[in-house]
C-alpha positions as semicolon CSV with decimal commas, in nm:
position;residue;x (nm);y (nm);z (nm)
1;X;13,538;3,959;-1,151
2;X;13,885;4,053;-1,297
3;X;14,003;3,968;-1,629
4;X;14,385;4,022;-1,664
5;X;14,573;4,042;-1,987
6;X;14,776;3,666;-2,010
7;X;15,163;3,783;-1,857
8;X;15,025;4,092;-1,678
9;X;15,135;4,037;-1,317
10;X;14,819;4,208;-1,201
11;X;14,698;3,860;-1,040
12;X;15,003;3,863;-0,795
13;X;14,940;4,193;-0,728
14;X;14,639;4,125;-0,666
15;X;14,718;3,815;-0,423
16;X;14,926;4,024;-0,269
17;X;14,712;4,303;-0,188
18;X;14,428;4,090;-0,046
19;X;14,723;3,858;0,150
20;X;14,857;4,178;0,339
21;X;14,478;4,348;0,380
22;X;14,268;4,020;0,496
23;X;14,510;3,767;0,550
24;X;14,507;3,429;0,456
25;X;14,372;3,296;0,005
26;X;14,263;2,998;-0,091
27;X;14,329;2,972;-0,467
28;X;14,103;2,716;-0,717
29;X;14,310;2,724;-1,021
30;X;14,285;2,534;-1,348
31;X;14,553;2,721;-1,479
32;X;14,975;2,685;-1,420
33;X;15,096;2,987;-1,468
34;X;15,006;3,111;-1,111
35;X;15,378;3,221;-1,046
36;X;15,516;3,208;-0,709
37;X;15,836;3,355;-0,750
38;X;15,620;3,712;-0,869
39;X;15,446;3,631;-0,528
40;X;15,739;3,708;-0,390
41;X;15,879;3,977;-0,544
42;X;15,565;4,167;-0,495
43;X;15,555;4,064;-0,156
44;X;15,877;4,202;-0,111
45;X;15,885;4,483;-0,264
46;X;15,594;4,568;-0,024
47;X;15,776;4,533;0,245
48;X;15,660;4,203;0,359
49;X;15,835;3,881;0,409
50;X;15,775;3,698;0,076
51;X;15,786;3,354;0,312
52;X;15,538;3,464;0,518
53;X;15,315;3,591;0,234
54;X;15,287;3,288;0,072
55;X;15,273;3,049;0,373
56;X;14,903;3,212;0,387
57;X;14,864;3,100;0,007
58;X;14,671;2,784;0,028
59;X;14,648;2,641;-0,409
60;X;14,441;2,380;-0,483
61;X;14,400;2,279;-0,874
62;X;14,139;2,129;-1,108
63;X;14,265;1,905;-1,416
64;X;13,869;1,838;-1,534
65;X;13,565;1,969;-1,512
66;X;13,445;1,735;-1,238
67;X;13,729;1,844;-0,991
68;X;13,616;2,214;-1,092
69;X;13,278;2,160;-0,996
70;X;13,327;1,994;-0,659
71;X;13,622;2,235;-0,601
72;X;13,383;2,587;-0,694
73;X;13,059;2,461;-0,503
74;X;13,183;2,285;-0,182
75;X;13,554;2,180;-0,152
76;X;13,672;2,532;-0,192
77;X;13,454;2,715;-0,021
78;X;13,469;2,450;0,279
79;X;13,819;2,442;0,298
80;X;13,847;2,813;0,295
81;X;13,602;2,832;0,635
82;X;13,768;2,582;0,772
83;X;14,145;2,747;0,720
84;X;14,017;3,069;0,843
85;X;14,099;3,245;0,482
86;X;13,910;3,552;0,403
87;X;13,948;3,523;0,028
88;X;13,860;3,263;-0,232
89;X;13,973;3,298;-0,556
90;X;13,901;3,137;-0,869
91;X;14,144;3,177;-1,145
92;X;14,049;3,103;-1,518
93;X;13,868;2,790;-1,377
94;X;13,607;2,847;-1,700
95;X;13,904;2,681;-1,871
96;X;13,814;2,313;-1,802
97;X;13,434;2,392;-1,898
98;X;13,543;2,443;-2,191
99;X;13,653;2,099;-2,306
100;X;13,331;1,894;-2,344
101;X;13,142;1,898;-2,667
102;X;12,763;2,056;-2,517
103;X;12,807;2,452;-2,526
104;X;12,488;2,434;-2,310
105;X;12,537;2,220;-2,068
106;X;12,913;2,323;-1,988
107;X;12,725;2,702;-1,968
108;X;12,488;2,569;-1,727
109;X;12,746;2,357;-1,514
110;X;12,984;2,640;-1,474
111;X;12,701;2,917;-1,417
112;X;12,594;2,633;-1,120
113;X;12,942;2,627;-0,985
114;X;12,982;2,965;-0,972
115;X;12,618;3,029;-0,826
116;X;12,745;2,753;-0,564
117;X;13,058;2,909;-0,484
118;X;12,885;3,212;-0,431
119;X;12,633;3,072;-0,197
120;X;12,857;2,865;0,005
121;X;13,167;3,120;0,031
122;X;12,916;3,326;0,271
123;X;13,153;3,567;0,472
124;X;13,462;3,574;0,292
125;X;13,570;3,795;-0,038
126;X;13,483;3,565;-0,272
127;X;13,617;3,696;-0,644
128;X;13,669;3,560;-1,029
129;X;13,984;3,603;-1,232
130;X;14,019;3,544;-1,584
131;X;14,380;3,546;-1,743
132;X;14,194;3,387;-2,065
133;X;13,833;3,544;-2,126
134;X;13,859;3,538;-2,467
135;X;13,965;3,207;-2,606
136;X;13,785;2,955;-2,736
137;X;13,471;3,109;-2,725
138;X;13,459;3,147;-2,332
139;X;13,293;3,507;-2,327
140;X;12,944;3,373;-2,380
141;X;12,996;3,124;-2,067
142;X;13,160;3,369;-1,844
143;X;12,912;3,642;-1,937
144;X;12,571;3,460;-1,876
145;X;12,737;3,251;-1,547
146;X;12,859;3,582;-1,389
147;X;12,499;3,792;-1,458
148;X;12,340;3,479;-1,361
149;X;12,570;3,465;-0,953
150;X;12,496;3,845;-0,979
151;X;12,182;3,839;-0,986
152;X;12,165;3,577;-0,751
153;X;12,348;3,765;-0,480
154;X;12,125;4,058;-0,549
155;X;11,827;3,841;-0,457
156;X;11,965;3,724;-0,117
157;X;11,915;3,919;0,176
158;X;12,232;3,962;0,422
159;X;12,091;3,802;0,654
160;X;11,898;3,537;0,465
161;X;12,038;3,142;0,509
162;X;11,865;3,018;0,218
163;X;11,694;3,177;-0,096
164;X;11,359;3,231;-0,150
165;X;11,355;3,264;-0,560
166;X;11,024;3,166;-0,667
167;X;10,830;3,490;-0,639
168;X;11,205;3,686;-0,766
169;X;11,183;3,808;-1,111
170;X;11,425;3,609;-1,270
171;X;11,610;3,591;-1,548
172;X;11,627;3,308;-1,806
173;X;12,016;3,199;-1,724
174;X;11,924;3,229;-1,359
175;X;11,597;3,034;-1,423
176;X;11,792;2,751;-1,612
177;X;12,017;2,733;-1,374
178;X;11,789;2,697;-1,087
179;X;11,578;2,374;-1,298
C-alpha cells in the first residue's frame, strides 16, 4: 500500500520503476489525474523510450462502485493474467466507495474487493495506491479493508489454491467480510 501526497509525482515514478523492472501494469483507476505526459518524462529521463514505456501501460477506469467491484475482484485481475502484466495496481479506487450513504456496507464491499483482488491477482505484484487517504472520511475504510487482505494473505499458504479459514484465528473485519 502507498499513499502519495495529491501532485507528488511519486505514482509515475512508481509506474515507472515497476514498468522497466517487471514489465508490463495494468492500472484500475477511479481517479483522472493519472498523468501520462509525467509517464513520460520519467520514462525518459531513465533512459527509456517514453513510447515504449507506456505501450506496456494497460488503464482501465471505474465511474461507480459497481464497475470498481467487478474491476478489483475479477476483471482486473483476469485481464492482467491474460496480458501477461506482472503488476496490478489500484489507484485511489476507495474513492467510488465512498459515495453511497451505508458507512458499513461500502467498508465491507471495498474490504471484499480488495480481499478478491488479492486472491485472484495470484502471481503478479499486486499493490494499493492512495493519492486521497484522507478525505471524506476514507481512513477508517482503507484501514480495516487493508488489515483485513493482510491478514488474509498471511493465512494462505504459497502453495495453497483455496483458503481454509475456519479453524484461522480471525479477526472481526476479516470475519465480516468472510459472512
Amino acid at each position: 500500500m502507498i499513499v502519495a501526497p495529491p501532485g507528488s509525482k511519486q505514482v509515475e515514478e512508481r509506474i515507472i520503476d515497476y514498468r522497466e523492472k517487471k514489465g508490463k501494469v495494468m492500472i484500475i483507476s477511479s481517479e483522472h489525474s493519472l498523468d501520462f505526459v509525467a509517464l513520460s518524462l520519467v520514462a525518459a529521463s531513465r533512459g527509456m523510450n517514453p513510447q515504449d514505456a507506456l505501450r506496456g501501460i494497460y488503464l482501465s477506469r471505474a465511474f461507480n462502485m459497481f464497475q470498481a467491484e467487478s474491476l478489483m475482484s475479477e476483471m482486473g485481475p483476469r485481464a492482467a493474467l491474460e496480458s501477461r502484466a506482472s503488476v496490478l495496481l489500484a489507484i485511489d479506487i476507495h474513492e467510488l466507495f465512498l459515495d453511497e450513504t451505508n458507512f458499513a456496507d461500502r467498508a465491507r464491499r471495498f474490504t471484499q474487493s480488495v480481499w478478491q483482488m488479492k486472491n485472484n491477482s495470484r502471481g503478479l505484484t499486486c499493490e494499493l495506491i492512495f493519492r486521497s487517504a484522507d478525505d471524506r472520511g476514507s481512513s477508517g475504510l482503507l484501514g480495516s479493508a487493508i488489515s483485513a487482505a493482510d491478514e488474509f494473505e498471511e493465512l494462505l499458504a504459497p502453495e495453497a489454491v483455496s483458503p481454509t479459514l475456519s479453524s484461522a484465528p480471525l479477526s472481526p473485519s476479516l470475519r465480516a467480510l468472510m459472512q
